[in-house]
C-alpha positions as CSV (number, residue, x, y, z in Angstrom):
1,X,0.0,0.0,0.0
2,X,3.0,2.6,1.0
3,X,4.7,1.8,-2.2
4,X,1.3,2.1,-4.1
5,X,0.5,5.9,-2.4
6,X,4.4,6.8,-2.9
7,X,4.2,5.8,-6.8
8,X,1.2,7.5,-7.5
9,X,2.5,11.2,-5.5
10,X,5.5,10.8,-7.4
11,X,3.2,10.5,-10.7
12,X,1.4,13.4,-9.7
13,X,4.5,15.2,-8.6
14,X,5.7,14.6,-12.1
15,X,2.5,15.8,-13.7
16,X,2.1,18.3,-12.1
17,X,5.7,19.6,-12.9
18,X,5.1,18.9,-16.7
19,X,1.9,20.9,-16.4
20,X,3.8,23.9,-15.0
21,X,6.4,23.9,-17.5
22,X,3.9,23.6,-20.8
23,X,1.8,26.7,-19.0
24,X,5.2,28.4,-18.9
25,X,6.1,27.4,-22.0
26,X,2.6,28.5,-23.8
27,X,2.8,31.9,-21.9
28,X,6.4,32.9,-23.5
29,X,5.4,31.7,-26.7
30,X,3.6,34.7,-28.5
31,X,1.1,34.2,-31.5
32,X,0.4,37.2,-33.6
33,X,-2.2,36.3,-36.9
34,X,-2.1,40.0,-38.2
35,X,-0.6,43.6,-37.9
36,X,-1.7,47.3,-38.0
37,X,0.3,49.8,-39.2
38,X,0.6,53.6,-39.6
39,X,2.7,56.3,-40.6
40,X,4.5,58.2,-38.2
41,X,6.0,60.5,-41.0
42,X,6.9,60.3,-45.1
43,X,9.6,62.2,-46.6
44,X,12.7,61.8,-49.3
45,X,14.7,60.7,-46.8
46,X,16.8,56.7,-45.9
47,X,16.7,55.5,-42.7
48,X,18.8,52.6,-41.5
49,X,19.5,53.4,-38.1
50,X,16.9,54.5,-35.2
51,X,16.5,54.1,-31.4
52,X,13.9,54.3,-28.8
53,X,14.7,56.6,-26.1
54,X,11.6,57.1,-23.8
55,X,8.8,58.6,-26.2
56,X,11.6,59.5,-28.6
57,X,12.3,57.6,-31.6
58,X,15.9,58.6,-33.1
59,X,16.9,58.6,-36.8
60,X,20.2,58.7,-38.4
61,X,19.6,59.2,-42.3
62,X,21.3,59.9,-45.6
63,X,21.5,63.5,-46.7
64,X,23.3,64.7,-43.5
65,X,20.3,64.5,-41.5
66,X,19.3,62.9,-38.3
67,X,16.0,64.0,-35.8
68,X,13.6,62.1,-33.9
69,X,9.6,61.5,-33.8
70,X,7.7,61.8,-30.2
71,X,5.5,59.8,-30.0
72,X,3.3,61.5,-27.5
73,X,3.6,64.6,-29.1
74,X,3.1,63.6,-32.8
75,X,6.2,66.2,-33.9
76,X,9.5,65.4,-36.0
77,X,12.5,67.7,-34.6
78,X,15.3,67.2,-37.5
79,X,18.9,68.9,-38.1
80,X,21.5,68.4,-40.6
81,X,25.2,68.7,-40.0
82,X,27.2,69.9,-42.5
83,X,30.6,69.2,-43.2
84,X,32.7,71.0,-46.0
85,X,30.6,70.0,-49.1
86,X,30.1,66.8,-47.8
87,X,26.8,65.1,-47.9
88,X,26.9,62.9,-45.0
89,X,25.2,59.1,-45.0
90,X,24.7,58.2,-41.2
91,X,23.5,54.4,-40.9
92,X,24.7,53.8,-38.0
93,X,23.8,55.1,-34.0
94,X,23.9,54.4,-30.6
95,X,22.8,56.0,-27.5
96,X,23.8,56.8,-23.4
97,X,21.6,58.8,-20.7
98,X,22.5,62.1,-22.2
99,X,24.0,61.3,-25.7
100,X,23.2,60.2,-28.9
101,X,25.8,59.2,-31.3
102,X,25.4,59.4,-35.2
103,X,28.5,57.4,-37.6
104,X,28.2,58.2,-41.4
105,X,29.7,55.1,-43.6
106,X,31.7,56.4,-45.7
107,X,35.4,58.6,-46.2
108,X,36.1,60.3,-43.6
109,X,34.6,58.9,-40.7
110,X,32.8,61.1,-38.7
111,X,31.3,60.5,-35.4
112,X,29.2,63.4,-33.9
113,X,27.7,63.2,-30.2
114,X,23.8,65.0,-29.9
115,X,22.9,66.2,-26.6
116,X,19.8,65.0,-25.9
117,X,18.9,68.3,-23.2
118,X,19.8,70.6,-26.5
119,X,20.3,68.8,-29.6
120,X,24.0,70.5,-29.5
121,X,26.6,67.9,-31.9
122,X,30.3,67.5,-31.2
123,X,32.8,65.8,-33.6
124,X,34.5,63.7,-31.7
125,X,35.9,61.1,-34.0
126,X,37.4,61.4,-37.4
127,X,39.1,59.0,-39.3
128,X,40.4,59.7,-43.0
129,X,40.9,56.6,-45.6
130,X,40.1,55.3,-49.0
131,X,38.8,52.4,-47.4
132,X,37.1,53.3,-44.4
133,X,33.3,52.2,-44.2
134,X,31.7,52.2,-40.4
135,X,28.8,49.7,-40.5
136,X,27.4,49.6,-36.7
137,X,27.7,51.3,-33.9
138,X,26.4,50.2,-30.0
139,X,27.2,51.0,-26.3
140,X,27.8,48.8,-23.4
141,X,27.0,51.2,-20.8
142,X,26.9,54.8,-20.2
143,X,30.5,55.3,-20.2
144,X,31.7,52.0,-23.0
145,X,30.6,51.9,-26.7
146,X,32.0,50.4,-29.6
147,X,31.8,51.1,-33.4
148,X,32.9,49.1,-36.0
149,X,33.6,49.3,-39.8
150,X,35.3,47.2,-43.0
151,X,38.6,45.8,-43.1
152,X,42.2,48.5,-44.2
153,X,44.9,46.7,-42.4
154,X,44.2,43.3,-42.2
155,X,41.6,43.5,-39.4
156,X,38.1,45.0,-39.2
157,X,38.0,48.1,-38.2
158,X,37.1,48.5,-34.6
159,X,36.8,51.9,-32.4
160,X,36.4,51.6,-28.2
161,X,35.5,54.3,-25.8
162,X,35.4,54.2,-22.7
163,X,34.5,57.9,-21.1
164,X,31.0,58.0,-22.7
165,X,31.6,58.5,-25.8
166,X,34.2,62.2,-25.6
167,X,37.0,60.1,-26.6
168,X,37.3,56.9,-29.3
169,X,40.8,54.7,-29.8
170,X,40.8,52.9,-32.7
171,X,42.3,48.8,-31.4
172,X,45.0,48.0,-33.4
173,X,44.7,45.3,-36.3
174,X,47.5,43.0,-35.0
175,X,45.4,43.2,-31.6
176,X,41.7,41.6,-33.8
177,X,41.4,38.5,-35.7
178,X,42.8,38.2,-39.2
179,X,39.9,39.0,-41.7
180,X,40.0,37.3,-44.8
181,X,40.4,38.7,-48.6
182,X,36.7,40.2,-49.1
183,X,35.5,39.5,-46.1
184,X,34.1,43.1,-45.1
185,X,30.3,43.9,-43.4
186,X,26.8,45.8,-44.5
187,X,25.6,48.6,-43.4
188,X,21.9,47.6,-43.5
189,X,20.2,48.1,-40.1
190,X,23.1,49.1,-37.5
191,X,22.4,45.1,-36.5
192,X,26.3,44.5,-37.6
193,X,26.9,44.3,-33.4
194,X,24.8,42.7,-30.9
195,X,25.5,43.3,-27.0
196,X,24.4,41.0,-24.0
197,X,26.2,42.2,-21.1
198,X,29.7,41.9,-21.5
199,X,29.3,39.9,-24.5
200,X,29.7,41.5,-28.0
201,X,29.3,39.7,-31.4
202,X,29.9,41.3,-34.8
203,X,29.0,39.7,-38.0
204,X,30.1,39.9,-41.5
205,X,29.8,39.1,-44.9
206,X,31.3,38.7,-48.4
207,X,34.1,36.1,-48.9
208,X,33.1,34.6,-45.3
209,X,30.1,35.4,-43.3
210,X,31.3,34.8,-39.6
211,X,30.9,35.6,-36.2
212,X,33.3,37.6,-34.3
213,X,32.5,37.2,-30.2
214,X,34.1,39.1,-27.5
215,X,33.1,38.2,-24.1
216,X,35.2,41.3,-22.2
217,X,34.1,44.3,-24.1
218,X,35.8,44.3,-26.7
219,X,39.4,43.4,-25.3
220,X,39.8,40.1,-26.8
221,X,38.1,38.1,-30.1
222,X,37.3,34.7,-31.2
223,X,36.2,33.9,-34.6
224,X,33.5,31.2,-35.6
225,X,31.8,30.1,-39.2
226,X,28.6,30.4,-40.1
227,X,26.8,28.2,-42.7
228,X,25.5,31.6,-44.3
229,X,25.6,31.7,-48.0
230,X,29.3,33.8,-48.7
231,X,31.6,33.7,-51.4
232,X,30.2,36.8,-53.1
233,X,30.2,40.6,-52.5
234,X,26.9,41.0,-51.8
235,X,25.6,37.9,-49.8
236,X,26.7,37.2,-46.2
237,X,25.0,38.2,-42.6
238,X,23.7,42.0,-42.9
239,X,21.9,41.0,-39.8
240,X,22.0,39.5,-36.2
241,X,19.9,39.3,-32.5
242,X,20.8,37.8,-29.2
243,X,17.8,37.0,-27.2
244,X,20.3,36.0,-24.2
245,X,24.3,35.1,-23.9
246,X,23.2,32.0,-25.4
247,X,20.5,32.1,-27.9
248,X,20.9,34.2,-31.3
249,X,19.7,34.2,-34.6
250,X,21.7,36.1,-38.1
251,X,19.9,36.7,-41.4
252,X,21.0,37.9,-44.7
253,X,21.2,36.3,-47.4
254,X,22.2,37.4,-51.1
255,X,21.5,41.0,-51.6
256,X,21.3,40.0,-55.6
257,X,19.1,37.4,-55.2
258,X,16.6,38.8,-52.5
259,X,13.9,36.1,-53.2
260,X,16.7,33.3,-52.4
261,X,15.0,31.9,-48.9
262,X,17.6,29.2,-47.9
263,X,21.3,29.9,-46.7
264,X,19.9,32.6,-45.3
265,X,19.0,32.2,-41.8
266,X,20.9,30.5,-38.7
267,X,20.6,30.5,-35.2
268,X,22.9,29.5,-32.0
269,X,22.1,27.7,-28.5
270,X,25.9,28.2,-27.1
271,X,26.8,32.0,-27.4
272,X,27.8,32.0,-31.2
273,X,30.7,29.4,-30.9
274,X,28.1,26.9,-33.5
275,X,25.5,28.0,-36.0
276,X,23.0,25.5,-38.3
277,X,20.6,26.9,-41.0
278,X,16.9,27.1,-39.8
279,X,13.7,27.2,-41.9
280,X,15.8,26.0,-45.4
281,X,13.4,27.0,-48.8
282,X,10.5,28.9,-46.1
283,X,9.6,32.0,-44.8
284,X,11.9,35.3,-46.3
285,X,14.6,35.8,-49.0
286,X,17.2,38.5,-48.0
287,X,17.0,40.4,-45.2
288,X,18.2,43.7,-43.4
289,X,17.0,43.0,-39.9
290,X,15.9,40.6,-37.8
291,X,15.2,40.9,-33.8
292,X,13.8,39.4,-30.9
293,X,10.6,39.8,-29.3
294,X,10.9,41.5,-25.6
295,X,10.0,38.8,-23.1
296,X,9.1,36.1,-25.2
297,X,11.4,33.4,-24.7
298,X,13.3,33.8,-27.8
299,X,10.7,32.2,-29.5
300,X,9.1,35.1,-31.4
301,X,11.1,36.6,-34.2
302,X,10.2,39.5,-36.4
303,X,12.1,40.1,-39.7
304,X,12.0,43.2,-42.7
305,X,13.8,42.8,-45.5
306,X,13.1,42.4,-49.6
307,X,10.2,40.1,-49.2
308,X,8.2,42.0,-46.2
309,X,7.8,41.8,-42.4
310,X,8.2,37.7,-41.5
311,X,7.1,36.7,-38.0
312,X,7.9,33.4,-36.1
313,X,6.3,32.6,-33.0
314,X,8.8,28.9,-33.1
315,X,12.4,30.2,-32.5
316,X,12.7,30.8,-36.5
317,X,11.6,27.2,-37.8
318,X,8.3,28.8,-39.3
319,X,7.9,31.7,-40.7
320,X,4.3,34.0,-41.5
321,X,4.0,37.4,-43.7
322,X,2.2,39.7,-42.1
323,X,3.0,42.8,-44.2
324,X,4.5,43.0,-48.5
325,X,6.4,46.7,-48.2
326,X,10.2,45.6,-49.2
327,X,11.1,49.3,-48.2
328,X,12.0,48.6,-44.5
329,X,15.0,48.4,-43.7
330,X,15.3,48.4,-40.2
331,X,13.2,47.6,-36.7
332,X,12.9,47.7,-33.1
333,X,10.5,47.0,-30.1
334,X,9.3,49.6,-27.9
335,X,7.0,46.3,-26.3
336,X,6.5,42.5,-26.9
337,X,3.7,43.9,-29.2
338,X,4.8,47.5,-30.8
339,X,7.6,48.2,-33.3
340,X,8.9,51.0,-35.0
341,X,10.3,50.6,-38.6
342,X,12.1,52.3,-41.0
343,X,13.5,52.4,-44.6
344,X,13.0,54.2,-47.8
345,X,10.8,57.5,-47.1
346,X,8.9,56.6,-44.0
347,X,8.9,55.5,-40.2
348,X,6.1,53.4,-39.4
349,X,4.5,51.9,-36.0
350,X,3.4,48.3,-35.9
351,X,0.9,47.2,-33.9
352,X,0.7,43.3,-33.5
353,X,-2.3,41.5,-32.6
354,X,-3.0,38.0,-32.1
């Protein structure tokens, strides 16, 4: 009789345990059938870089310009910054408490700090070379960001500060990994680096599409393949998301070929060290940026890119169209169910509803 009562608590035990982990399970795991969209504002204007700060949603564009949209008071503030002649293309920015930082991509590098209390810039990195392209730019803290740009001497290009942004070093190419011949990065989304904690990754593209992982900072790399499609110019990661230090997913694909929908999409369990291609032949071709979902286990994925706005609610094994527009090039969450987009003419709000 004992054995009998201590069988059947352990069985309920044991049930009851199961039972608590597929509620758990269900409640991270977010199923959205449709989405609503509207306009926030239209202009000539390309966006690949924004940032939510508060109500605030920060641009970086092409044309020299940069602004932000409140959202509580429906108003666009927007400045240019003018440089000789130069028409500046800023793709890339990052923010602290009292700063936001703007990177254009192309020769020279310039990197300007906005105040946020009265929209006042500073230069306060420049960097002349044929060769220089800044792709992605992010901060750790309030006082430790990172930008980073294609290869000149061997290396990526890779600039640290670490007093809040006043001061950048650029780390010294016998310091990174060796990059290969053609190996370089996109500018596409300012996705290029993703940071957990201490933990940094940066992706690239062309000859190889790999995974570059720092777990200090920024003071020491590793290197790890991906099974991305590379080999050309154009094709590689332009894309990547860490949900925690160990889960991630990259996208990309082959710029040229923006319906091809396999080689295009891996995700990691163990911090980046291994990648395997997910969803083969399904869901979107190329993309320019893929994220997360807030608080949702890593299970819900939203992607933009040449064939639309893709959502998975399965950790990237399915995939479902919820929007066409190929004009978005970039996105983030300000909740587990509101985004902000932008690309070619427009920021947009998406609302996702189950």
């Amino acid at each position: 009789m004992k054995k009998k009562i201590i069988v059947g608590l352990t069985v309920l035990i044991l049930i009851s345990c199961k039972t608590a982990l597929y509620e758990k399970i269900s409640k991270d795991k977010i199923i959205y059938k449709t989405v609503v969209i509207d306009t926030l504002f239209q202009d000539n204007i390309s966006i690949r870089a924004i940032l939510i700060d508060e109500n605030k949603i920060w641009y970086s564009a092409n044309n020299s310009r940069f602004g932000f949209y409140d959202l509580k008071t429906k108003l666009k503030f927007e400045r240019n910054i003018f440089k000789d002649s130069l028409k500046l293309e800023f793709r890339s920015n990052a923010q602290t408490a009292h700063a936001v930082f703007i990177l254009n991509v192309a020769n020279p590098a310039l990197l300007y700090k906005v105040s946020k209390k009265d929209f006042t810039t500073k230069l306060v990195y420049q960097e002349s070379h044929e060769k220089v392209f800044y792709d992605s730019m992010q901060f750790w803290n309030n006082k430790e960001g990172i930008a980073m740009g294609d290869p000149i001497a061997g290396s990526l290009s890779i600039i640290i500060t670490r007093d809040g942004g006043n001061t950048w070093n650029k780390i010294p190419a016998n310091e990174l990994p060796e990059i290969a011949e053609g190996e370089a990065a996109f500018a596409a989304s300012n996705t290029n680096i993703v940071i957990k904690g201490n933990n940094t990754w940066i992706v690239s593209g062309g000859k190889k599409a790999r995974v570059f992982h720092s777990s200090d900072k920024g003071k020491s790399w590793r290197v790890y393949n991906t099974p991305i499609v590379q080999g050309k110019a154009m094709a590689g990661i332009f894309t990547a998301d860490f949900y925690d230090s160990e889960k991630g997913f990259i996208a990309g694909g082959d710029y040229e070929a923006p319906n091809q929908n396999f080689g295009n999409k891996a995700v990691t369990y163990d911090g980046g060290k291994n990648w395997e291609l997910i969803s083969e032949n399904q869901g979107f071709g190329y993309a320019s940026c893929v994220q997360y979902i807030p608080h949702s286990n890593g299970k819900s994925l939203v992607s933009v890119g040449a064939s639309g706005i893709h959502y998975s609610c399965d950790g990237g094994n399915s995939w479902k169209q919820l929007a066409s527009d190929p004009n978005l090039f970039t996105i983030r969450f300000v909740d587990r169910q509101t985004a902000i987009a932008a690309g070619k003419n427009k920021v947009i709000r998406i609302k996702f509803l189950k």
